[in-house]
Structure formats: C-alpha cells, structure tokens
C-alpha positions, 0 to 999 in steps of 0.5 A, spaced: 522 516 522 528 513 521 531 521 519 527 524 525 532 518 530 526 513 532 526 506 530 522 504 525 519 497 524 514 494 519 510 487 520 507 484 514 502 480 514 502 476 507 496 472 504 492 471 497 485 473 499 478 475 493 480 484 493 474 488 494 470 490 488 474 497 486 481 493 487 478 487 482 476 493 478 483 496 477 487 491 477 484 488 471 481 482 475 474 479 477 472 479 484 472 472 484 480 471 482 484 471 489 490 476 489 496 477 493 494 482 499 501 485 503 497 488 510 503 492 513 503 496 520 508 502 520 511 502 527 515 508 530 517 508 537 514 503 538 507 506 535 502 505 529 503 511 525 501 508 518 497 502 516 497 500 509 494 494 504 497 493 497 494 488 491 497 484 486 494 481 480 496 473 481 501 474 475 504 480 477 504 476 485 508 470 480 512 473 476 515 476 483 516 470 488 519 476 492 513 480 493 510 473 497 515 473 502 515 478 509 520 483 505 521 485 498 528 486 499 532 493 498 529 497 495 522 494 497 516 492 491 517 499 486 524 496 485 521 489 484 517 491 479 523 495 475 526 489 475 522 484 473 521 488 467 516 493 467 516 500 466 513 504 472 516 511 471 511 516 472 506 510 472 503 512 479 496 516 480 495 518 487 487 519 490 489 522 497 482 523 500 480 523 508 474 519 510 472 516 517 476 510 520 472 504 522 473 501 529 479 497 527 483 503 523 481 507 530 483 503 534 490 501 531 492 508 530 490 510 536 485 516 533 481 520 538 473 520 536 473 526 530 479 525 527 479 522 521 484 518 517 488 521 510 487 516 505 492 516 500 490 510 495 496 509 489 496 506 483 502 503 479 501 502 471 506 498 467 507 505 462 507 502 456 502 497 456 497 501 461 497 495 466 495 495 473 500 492 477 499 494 484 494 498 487 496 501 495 491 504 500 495 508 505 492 510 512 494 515 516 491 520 521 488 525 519 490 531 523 497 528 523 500 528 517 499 531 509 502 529 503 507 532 499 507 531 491 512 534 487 509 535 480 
C-alpha cells in the first residue's frame, strides 16, 4: 500500500481469549487454556483491505511482552520470535483457501453479496523443536487479491 502512495494504518485490538479448537490443536494447547489473540484491521486510504487474527501459545505470548503491546515494533512479530530465540526460517506453512464471509467479515471488507474471502492461514514452527508458535488467518477479498509464493 504504502509503495502504491496510500496511507496505510492498522488498529490493533489485544486480549487473552479460549482459541477455537483448530488453533488449540496447532499451537499445542488445550481449548481450555486462554491464549493471546492480536485482531488487526488493515486500512488503506482509509478503507478496510485485510482482516487478520494471530495466536500465541501463553509462553510464547510471556516470553515476549512486546507481542502484548498495540505494536511489536520494527520488524513487527516474525523479528520477535528470531530474537527471542527461536528458529523461524522456513518455518512457515501456508493453507490459502476461499470460503464465504460471515456478516461481520462482509461488512468490514465492504464485499458485495457472492464475493467470497481469500483465506490464507499461516503457521510458524520454531525448525529445530517443530514447535507452533503462532498461527495467523488473513482474510482478504476474494475477487480482489491473490497470493504469490516464491518457492
């Protein structure tokens, strides 16, 4: 966005909150242990363009207080995880996949009625241990964008 000229901004919700039970699943914890939820909007001119959720696992979220805080600083949360440590490169999975918005997603994205959401979930290991440190679902407009993976 920012490359393109248009203002780009991000708001941030923090909390500790019980993961859905897939999450539960891939961070290792049970779906009764509250983990740290990041909730972002991705604004661009003003304009919703992405939504994205990120998890953490409560000892990943301790070991770093930044992940807590509306901004992870320079770098943002991948850089965190280097530092405090673990080993992230080629680490990550990604799961892209299109399914229909619910009412909130539609409405926040501003999706006409049909367009579905480009869902792309990722997962970060530590490479060494095959730890699940983070997992984040992006959504997106479907007929909008697409994901480019260099492999």
């Amino acid at each position: 966005m920012q490359d393109a000229g248009i203002p780009a901004e991000v708001v941030t919700e923090v909390r500790w909150e019980l993961p859905p039970a897939y999450v539960a699943d891939l961070l290792g914890v049970s779906s009764a242990t509250k983990v740290l939820v990041r909730d972002r909007r991705h604004f661009g001119g003003g304009v919703v363009y992405q939504l994205s959720t990120t998890w953490y696992a409560p000892e990943v979220a301790e070991r770093i207080p930044e992940l807590q805080q509306q901004s992870t600083g320079p770098g943002g949360m991948l850089r965190r995880l280097e530092e405090a440590g673990w080993m992230i490169k080629g680490g990550q999975r990604h799961y892209a996949r299109t399914r229909m918005p619910s009412p909130e997603e539609a409405r926040a994205l501003r999706l006409g009625r049909g367009i579905p959401l480009l869902v792309d979930l990722w997962v970060t290991r530590d490479v060494p241990s095959g730890k699940v440190l983070e997992v984040t679902d992006r959504r997106l407009a479907g007929d909008e964008n697409e994901l480019v993976f260099e492999v």
